[in-house]
Chimera marker file (.cmm) of the C-alpha trace (Angstrom):
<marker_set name="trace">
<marker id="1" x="21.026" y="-0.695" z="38.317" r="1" g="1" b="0" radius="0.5"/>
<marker id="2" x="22.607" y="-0.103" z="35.079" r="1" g="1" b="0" radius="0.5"/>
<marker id="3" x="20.287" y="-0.947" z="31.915" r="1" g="1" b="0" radius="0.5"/>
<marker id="4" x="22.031" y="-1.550" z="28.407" r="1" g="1" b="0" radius="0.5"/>
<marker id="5" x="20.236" y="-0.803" z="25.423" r="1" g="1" b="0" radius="0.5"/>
<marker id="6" x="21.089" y="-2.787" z="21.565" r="1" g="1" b="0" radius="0.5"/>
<marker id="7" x="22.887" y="-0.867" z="19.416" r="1" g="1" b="0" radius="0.5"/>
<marker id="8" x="20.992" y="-0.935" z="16.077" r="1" g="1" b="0" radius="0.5"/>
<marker id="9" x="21.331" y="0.150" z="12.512" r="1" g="1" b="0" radius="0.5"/>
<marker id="10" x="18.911" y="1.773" z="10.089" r="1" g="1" b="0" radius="0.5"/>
<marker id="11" x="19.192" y="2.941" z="6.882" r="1" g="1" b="0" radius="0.5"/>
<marker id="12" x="17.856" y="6.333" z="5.147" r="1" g="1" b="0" radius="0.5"/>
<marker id="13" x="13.760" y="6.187" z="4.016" r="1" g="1" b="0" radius="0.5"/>
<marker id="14" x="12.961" y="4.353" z="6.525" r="1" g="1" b="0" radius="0.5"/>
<marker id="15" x="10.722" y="5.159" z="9.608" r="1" g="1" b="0" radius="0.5"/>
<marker id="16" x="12.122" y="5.623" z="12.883" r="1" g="1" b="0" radius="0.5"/>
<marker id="17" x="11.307" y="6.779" z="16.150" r="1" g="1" b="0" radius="0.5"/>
<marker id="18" x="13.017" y="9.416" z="18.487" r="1" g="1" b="0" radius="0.5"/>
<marker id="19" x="16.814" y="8.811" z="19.295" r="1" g="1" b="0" radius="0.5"/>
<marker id="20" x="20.209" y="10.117" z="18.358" r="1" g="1" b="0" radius="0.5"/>
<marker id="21" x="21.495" y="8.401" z="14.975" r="1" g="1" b="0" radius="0.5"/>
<marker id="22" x="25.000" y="8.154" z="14.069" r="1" g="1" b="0" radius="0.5"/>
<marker id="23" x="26.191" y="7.559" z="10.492" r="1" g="1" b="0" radius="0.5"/>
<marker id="24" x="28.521" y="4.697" z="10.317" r="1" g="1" b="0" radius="0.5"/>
<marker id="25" x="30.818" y="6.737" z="7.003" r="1" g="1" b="0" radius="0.5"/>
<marker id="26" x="31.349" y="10.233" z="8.884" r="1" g="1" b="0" radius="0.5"/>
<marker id="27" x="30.205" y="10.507" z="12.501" r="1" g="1" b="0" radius="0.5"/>
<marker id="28" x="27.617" y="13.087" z="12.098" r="1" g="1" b="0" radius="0.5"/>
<marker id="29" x="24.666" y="12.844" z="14.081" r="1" g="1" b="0" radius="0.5"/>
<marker id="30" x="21.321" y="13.446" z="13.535" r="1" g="1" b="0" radius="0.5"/>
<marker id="31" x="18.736" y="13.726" z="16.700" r="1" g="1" b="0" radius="0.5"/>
<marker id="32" x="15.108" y="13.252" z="16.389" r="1" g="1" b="0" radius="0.5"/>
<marker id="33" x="12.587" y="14.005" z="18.894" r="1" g="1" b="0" radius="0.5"/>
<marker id="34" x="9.107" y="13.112" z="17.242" r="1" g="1" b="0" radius="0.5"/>
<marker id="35" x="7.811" y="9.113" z="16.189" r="1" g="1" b="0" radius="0.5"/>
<marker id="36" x="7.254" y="7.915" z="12.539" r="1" g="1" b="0" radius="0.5"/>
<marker id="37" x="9.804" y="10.597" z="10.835" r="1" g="1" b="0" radius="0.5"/>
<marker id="38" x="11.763" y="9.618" z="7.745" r="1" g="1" b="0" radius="0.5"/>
<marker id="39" x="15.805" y="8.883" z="8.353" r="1" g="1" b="0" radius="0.5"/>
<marker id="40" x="17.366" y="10.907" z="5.359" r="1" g="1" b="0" radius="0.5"/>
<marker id="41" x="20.631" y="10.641" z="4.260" r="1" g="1" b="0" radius="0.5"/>
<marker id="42" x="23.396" y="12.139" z="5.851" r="1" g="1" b="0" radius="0.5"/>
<marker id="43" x="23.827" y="15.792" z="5.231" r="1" g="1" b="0" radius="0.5"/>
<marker id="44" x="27.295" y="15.622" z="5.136" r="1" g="1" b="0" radius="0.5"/>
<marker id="45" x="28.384" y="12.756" z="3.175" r="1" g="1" b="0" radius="0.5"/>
<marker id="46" x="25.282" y="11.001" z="1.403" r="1" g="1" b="0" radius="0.5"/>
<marker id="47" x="26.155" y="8.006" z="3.412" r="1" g="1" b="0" radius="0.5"/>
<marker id="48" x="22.103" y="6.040" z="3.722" r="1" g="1" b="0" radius="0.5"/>
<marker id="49" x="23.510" y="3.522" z="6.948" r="1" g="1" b="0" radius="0.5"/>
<marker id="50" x="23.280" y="5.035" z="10.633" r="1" g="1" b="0" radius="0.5"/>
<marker id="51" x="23.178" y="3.628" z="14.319" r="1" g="1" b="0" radius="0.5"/>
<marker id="52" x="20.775" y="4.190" z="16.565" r="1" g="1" b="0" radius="0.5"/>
<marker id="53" x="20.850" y="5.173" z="20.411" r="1" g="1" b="0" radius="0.5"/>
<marker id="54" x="17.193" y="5.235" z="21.185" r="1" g="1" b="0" radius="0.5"/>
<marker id="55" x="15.632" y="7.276" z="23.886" r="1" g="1" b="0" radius="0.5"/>
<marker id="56" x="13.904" y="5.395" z="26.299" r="1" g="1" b="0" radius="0.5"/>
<marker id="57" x="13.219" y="7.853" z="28.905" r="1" g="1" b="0" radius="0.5"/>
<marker id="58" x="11.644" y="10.767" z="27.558" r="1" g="1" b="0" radius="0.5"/>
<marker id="59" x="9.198" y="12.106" z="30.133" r="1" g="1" b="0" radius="0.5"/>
<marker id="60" x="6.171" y="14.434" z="28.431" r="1" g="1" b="0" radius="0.5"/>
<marker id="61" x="6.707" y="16.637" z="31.360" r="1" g="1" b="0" radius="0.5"/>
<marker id="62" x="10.515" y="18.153" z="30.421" r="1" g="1" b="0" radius="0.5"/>
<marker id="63" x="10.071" y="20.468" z="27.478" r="1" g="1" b="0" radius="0.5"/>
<marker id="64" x="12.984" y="22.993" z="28.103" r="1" g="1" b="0" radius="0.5"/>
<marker id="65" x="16.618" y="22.982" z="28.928" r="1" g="1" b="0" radius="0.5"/>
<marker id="66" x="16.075" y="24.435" z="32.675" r="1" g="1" b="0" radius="0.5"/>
<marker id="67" x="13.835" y="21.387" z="32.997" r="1" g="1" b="0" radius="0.5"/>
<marker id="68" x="16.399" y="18.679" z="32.800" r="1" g="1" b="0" radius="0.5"/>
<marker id="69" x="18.816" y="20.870" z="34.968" r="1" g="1" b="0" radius="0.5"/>
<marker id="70" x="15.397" y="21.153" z="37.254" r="1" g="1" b="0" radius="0.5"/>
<marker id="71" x="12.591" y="18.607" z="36.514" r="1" g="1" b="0" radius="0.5"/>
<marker id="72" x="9.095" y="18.999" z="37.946" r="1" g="1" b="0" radius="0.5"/>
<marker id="73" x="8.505" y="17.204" z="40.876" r="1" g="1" b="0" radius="0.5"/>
<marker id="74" x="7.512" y="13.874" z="40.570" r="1" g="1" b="0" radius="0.5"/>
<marker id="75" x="4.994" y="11.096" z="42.906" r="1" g="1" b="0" radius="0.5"/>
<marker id="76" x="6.878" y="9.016" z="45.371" r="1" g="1" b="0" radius="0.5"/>
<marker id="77" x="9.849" y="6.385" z="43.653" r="1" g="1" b="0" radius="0.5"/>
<marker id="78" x="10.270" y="3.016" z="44.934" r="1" g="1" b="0" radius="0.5"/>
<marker id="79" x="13.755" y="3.717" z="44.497" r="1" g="1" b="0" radius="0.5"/>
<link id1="1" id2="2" r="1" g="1" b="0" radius="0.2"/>
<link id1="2" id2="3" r="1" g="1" b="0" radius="0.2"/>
<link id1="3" id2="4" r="1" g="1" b="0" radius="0.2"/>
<link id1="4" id2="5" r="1" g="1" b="0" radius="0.2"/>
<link id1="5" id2="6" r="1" g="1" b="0" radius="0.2"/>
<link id1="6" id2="7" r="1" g="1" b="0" radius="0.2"/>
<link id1="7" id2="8" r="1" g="1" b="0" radius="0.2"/>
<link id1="8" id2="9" r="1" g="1" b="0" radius="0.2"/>
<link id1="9" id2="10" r="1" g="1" b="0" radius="0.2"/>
<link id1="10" id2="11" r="1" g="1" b="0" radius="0.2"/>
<link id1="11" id2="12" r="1" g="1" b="0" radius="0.2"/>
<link id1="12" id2="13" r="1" g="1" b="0" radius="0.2"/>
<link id1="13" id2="14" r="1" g="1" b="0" radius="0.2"/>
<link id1="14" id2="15" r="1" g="1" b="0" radius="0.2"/>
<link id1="15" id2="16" r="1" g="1" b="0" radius="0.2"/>
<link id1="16" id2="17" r="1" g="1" b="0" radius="0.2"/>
<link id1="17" id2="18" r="1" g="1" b="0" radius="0.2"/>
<link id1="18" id2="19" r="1" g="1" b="0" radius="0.2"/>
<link id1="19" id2="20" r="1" g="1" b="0" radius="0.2"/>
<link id1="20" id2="21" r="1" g="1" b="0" radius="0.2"/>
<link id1="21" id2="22" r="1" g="1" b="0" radius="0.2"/>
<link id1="22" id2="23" r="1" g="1" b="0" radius="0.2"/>
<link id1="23" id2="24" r="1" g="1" b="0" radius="0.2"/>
<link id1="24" id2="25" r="1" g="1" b="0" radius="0.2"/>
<link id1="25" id2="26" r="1" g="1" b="0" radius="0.2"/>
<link id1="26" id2="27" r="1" g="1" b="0" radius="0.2"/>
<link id1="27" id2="28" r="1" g="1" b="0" radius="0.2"/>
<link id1="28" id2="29" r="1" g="1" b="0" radius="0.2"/>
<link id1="29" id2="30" r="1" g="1" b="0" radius="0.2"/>
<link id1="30" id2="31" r="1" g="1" b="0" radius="0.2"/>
<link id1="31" id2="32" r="1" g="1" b="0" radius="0.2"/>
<link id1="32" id2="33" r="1" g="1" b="0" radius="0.2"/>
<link id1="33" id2="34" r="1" g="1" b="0" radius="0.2"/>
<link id1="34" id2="35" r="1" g="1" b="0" radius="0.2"/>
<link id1="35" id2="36" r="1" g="1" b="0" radius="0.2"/>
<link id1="36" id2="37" r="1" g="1" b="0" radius="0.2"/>
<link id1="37" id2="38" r="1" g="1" b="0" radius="0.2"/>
<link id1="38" id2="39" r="1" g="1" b="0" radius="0.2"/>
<link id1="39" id2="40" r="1" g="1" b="0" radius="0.2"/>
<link id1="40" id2="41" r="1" g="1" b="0" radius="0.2"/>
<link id1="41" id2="42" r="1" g="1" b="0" radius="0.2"/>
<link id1="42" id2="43" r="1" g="1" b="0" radius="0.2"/>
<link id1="43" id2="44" r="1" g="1" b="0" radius="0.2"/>
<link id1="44" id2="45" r="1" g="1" b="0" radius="0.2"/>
<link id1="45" id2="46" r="1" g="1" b="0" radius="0.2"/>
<link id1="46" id2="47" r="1" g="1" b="0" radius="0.2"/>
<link id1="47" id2="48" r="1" g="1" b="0" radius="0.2"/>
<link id1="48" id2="49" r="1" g="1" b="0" radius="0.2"/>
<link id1="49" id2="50" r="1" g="1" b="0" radius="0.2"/>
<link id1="50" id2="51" r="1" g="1" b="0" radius="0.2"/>
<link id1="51" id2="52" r="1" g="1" b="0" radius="0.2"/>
<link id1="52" id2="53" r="1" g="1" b="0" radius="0.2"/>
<link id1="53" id2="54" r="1" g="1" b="0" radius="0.2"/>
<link id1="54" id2="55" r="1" g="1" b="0" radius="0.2"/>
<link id1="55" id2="56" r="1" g="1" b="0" radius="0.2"/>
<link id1="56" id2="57" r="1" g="1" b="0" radius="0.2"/>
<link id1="57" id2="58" r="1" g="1" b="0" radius="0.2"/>
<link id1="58" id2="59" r="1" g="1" b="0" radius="0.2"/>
<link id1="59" id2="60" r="1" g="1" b="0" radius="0.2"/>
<link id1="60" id2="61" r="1" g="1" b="0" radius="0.2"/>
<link id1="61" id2="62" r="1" g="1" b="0" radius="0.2"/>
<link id1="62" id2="63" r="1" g="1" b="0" radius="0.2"/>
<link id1="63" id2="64" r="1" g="1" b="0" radius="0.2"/>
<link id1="64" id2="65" r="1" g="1" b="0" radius="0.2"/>
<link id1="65" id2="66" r="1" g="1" b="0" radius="0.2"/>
<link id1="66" id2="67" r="1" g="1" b="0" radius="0.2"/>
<link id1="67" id2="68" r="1" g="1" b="0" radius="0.2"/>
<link id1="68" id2="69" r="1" g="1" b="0" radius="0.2"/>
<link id1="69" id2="70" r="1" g="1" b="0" radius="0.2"/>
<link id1="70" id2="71" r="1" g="1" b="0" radius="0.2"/>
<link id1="71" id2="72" r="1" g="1" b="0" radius="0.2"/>
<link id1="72" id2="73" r="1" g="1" b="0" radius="0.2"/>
<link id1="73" id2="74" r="1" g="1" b="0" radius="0.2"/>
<link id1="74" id2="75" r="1" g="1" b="0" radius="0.2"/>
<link id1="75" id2="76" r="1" g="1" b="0" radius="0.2"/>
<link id1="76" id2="77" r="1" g="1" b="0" radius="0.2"/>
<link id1="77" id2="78" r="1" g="1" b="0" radius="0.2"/>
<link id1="78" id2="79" r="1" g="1" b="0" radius="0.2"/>
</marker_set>
């Protein structure tokens, strides 16, 4: 099953949630991990318009890099 998320676009000030945000001018990405943060403007070219790849799997139970490479065992999937 492959699920497809919308692209969208947000511009600097306002609130966003975690995801990876692209800006549209000069390809530099920002990543945010924590809700409700402010979008600034690019750091590398001023440019205020990004897009957005949301996360939409974060699980509260990865919190390091050997995690992902080895989560913590999970209940039964239906998978």
């Amino acid at each position: 099953m492959v699920l497809l998320t919308e692209q969208k676009t947000y511009n600097a000030g306002q609130k966003v949630g975690p995801g990876k945000y692209v800006c549209i001018d000069c390809g530099k990405e920002l990543t945010l991990d924590k809700s409700e943060q402010d979008l600034r403007k690019c750091p590398a070219c001023a440019c205020e318009e990004y897009q957005c790849f949301p996360m939409t799997h974060i699980r509260p139970d990865i919190k390091s890099a050997d995690d992902v490479k080895n989560p913590p065992k999970r209940g039964k999937s239906n998978i």
